[in-house]
Short mmCIF file of the C-alpha atoms (twelve columns), coordinates in Angstrom:
data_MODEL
# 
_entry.id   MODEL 
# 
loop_
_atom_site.group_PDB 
_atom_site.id 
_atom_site.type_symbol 
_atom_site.label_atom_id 
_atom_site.label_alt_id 
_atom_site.label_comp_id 
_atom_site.label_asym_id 
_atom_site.label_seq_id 
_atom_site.Cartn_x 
_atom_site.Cartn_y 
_atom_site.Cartn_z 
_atom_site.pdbx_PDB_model_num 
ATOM 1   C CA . UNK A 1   0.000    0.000  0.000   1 
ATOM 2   C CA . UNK A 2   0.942    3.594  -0.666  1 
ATOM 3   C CA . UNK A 3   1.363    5.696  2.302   1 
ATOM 4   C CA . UNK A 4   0.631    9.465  1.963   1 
ATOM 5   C CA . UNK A 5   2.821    11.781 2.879   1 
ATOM 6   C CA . UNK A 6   1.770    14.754 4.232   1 
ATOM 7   C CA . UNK A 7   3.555    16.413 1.392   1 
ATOM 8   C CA . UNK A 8   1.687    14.280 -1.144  1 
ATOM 9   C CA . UNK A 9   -1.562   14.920 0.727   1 
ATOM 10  C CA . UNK A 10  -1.166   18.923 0.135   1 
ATOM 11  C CA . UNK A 11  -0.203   18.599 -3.416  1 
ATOM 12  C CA . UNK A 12  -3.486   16.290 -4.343  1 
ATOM 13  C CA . UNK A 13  -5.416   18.572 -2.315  1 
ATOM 14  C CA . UNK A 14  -3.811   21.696 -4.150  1 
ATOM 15  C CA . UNK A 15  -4.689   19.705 -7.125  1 
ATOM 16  C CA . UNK A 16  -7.811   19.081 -6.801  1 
ATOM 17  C CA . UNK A 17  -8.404   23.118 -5.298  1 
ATOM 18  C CA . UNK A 18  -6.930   24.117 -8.795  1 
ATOM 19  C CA . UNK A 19  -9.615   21.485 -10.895 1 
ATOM 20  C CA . UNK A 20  -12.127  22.740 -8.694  1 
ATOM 21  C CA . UNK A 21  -11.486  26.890 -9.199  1 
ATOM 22  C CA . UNK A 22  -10.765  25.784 -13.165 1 
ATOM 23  C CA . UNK A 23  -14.534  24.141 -13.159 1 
ATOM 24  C CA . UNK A 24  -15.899  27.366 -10.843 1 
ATOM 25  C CA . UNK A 25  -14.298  29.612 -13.757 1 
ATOM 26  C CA . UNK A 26  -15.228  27.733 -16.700 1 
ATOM 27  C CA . UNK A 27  -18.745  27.563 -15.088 1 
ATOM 28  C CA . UNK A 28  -18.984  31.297 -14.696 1 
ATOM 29  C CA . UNK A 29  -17.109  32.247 -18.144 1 
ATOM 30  C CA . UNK A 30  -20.141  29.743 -19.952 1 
ATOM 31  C CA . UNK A 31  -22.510  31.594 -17.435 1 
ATOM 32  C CA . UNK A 32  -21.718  35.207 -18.718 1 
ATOM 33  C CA . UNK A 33  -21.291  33.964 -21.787 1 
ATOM 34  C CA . UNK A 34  -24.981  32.299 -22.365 1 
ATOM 35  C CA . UNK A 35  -26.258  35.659 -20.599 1 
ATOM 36  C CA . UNK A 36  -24.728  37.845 -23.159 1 
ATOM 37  C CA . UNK A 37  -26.045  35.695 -25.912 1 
ATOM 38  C CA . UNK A 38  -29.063  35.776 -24.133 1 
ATOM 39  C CA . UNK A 39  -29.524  39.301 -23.342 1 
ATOM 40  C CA . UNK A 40  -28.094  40.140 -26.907 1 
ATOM 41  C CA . UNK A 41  -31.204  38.127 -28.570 1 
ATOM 42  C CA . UNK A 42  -33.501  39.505 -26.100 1 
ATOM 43  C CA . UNK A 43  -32.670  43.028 -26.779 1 
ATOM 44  C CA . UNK A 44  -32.739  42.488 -31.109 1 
ATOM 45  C CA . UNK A 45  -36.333  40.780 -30.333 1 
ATOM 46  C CA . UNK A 46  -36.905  43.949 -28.588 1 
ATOM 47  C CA . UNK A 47  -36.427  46.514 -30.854 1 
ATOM 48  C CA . UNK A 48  -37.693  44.470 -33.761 1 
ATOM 49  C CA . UNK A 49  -41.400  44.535 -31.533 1 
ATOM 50  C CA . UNK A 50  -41.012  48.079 -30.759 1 
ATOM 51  C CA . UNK A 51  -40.001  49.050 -34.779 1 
ATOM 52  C CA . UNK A 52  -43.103  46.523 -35.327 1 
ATOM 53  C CA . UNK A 53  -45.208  48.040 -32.787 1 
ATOM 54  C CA . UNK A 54  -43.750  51.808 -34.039 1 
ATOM 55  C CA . UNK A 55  -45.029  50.853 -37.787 1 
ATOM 56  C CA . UNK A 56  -47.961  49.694 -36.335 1 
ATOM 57  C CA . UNK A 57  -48.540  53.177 -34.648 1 
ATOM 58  C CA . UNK A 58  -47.668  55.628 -37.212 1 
ATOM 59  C CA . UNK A 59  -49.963  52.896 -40.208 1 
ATOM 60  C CA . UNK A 60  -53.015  53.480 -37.519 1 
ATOM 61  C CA . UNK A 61  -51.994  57.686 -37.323 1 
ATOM 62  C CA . UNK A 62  -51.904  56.782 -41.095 1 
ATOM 63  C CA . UNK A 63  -55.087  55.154 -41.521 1 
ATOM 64  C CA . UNK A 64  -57.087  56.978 -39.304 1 
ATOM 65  C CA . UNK A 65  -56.202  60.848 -40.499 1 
ATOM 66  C CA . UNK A 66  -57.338  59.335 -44.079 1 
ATOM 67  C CA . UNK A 67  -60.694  58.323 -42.394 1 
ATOM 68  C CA . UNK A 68  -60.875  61.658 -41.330 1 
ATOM 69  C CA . UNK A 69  -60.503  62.953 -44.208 1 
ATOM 70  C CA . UNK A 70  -62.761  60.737 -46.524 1 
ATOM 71  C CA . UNK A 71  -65.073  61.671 -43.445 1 
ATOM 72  C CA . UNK A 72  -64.919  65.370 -44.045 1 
ATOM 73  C CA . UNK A 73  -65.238  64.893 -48.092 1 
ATOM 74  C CA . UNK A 74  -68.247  62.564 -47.615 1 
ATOM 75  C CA . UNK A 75  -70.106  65.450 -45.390 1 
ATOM 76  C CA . UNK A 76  -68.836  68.348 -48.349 1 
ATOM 77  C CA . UNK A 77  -70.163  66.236 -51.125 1 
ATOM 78  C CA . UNK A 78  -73.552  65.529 -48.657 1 
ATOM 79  C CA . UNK A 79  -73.660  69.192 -48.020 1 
ATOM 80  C CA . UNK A 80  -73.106  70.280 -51.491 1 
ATOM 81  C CA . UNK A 81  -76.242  67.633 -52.524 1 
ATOM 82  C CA . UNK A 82  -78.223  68.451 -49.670 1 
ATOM 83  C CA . UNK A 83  -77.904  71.937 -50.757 1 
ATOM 84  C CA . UNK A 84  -78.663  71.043 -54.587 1 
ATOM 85  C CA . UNK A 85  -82.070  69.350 -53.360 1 
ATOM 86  C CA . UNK A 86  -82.910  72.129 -51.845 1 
ATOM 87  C CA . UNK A 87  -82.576  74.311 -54.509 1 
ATOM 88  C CA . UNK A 88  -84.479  72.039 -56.730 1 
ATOM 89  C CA . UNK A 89  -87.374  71.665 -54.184 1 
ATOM 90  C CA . UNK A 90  -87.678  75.447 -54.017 1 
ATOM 91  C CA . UNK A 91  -87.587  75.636 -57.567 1 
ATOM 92  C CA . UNK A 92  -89.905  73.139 -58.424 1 
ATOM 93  C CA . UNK A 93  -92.338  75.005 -55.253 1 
ATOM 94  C CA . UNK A 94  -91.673  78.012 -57.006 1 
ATOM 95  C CA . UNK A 95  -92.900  76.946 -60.148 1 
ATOM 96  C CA . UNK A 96  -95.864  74.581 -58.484 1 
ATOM 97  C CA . UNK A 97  -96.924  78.367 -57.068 1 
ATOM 98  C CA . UNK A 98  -96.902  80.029 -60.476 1 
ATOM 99  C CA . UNK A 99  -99.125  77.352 -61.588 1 
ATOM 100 C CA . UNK A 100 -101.456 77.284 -59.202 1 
ATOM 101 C CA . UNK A 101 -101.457 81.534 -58.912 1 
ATOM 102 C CA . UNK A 102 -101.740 81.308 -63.335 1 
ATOM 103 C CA . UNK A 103 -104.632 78.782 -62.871 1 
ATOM 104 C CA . UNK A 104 -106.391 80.755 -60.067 1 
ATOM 105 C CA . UNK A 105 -106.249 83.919 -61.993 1 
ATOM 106 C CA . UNK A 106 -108.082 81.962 -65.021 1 
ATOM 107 C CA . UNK A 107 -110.526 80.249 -63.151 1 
ATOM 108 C CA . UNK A 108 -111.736 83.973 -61.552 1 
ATOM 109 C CA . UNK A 109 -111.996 84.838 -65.254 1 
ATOM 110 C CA . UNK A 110 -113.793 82.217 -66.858 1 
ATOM 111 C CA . UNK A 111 -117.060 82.481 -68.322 1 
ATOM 112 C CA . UNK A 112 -118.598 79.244 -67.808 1 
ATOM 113 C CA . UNK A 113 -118.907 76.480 -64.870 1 
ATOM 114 C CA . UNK A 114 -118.002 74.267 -67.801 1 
ATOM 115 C CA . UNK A 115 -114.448 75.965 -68.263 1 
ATOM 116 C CA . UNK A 116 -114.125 75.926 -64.375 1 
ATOM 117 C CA . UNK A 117 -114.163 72.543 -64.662 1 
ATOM 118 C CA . UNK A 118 -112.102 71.918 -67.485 1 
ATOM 119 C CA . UNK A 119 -109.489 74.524 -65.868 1 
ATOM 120 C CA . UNK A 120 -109.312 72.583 -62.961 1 
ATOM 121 C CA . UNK A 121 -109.102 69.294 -64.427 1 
ATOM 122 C CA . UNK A 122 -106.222 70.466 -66.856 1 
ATOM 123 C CA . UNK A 123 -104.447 71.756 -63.163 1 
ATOM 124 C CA . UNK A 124 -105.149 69.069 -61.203 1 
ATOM 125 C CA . UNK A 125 -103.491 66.676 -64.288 1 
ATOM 126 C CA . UNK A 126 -100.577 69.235 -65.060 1 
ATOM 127 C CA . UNK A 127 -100.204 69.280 -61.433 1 
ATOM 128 C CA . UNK A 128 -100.483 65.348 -60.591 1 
ATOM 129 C CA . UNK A 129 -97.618  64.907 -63.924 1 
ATOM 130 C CA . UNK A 130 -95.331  67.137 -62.704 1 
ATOM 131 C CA . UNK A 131 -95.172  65.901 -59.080 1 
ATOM 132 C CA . UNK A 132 -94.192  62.197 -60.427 1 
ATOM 133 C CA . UNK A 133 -92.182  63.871 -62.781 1 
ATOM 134 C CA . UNK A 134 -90.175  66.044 -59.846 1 
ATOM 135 C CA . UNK A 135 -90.440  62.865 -57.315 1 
ATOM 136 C CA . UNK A 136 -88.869  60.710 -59.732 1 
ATOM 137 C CA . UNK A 137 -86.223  63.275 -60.490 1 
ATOM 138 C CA . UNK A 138 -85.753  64.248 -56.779 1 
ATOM 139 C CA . UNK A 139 -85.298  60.490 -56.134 1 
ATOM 140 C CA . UNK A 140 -82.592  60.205 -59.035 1 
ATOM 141 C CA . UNK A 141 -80.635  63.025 -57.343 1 
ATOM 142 C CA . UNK A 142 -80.787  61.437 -54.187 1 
ATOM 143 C CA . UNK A 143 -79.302  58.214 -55.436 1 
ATOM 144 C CA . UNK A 144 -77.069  59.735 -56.544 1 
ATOM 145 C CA . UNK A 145 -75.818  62.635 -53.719 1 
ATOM 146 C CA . UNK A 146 -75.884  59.382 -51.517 1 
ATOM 147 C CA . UNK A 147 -73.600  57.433 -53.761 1 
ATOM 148 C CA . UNK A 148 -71.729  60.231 -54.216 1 
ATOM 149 C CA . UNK A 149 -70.961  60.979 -50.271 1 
ATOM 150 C CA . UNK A 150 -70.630  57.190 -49.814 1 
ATOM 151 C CA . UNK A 151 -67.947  56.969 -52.072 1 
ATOM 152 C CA . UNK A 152 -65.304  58.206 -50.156 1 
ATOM 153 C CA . UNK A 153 -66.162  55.776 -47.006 1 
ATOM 154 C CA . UNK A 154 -66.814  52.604 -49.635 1 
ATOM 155 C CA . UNK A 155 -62.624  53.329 -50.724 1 
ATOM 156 C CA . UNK A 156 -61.604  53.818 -46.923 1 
ATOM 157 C CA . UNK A 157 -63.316  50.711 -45.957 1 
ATOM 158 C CA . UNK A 158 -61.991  48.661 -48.661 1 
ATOM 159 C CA . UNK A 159 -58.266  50.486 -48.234 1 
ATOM 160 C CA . UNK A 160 -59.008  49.672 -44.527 1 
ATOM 161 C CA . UNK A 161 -60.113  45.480 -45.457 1 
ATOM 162 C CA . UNK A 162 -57.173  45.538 -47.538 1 
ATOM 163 C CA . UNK A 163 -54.401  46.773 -45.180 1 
ATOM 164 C CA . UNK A 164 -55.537  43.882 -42.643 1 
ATOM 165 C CA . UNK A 165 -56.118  41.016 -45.001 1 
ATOM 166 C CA . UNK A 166 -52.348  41.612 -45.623 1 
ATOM 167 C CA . UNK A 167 -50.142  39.047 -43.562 1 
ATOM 168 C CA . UNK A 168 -48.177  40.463 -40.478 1 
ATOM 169 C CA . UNK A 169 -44.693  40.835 -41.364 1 
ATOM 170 C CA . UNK A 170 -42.013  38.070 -39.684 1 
# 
């Protein structure tokens, strides 16, 4: 059997003190090593979800000022069509009114109960035709004022459908 010296007992014990601290050091070096990696790839995930989340933002800024803005055309071209249908209505009132003033002033001249009658038949037709005539035409302009004002909302909603059918970039 080998007897151990003290001598040889201090250098297997310095031994294995220098395996151990070279296994604590390696340990640690892999340890700061892995975090770096870690915190490197961690930070680049980072800022790629904040440059995401930053496009994001300023596409929805984006988005939304157009909305306001096909918002505010919408209510001009409803305004301006509003304000045609008026004028029409008042013209077409005007014109009822000269009619019906023309028609009175005849029927206060007529001679007979027989061209009283016929006045007021040929008024209440004349009359009767032009208020299909002016409903139909109202209704035309109407169709078309709304389709008008709608237009600008139909292309924001479809620009809108568009921009989130498109995949989310990697």
């Amino acid at each position: 059997m080998t007897k151990f010296s003290p001598k040889s007992i201090e250098t297997v014990t310095a031994q294995a003190k220098e395996q151990y601290e070279g296994f604590v050091k390696a340990g640690q070096e892999q340890t700061v090593k892995q975090f770096e990696q870690t915190a490197t790839v961690a930070k680049e995930q980072f800022d790629k979800a904040a440059s995401q989340l930053l496009k994001s933002y300023e596409d929805i800024q984006a988005a939304n000022k157009a909305t306001v803005a096909a918002l505010v055309e919408s209510g001009s071209i409803a305004a301006k069509g509003a304000e045609d249908l008026s004028r029409e209505f008042v013209a077409y009132s005007q014109s009822a009114l000269d009619k019906s003033i023309t028609t009175g002033k005849a029927l206060l001249t007529a001679k007979s109960l027989q061209e009283v009658v016929e006045l007021q038949n040929s008024f209440f037709k004349s009359s009767f035709d032009s208020l299909v005539a002016e409903a139909s035409r109202i209704q035309e302009l109407s169709v078309k004022v709304t389709n008008e004002a709608l237009a600008p909302l139909n292309a924001r909603v479809t620009a809108t459908v568009e921009t989130l059918s498109k995949p989310l970039a990697a």
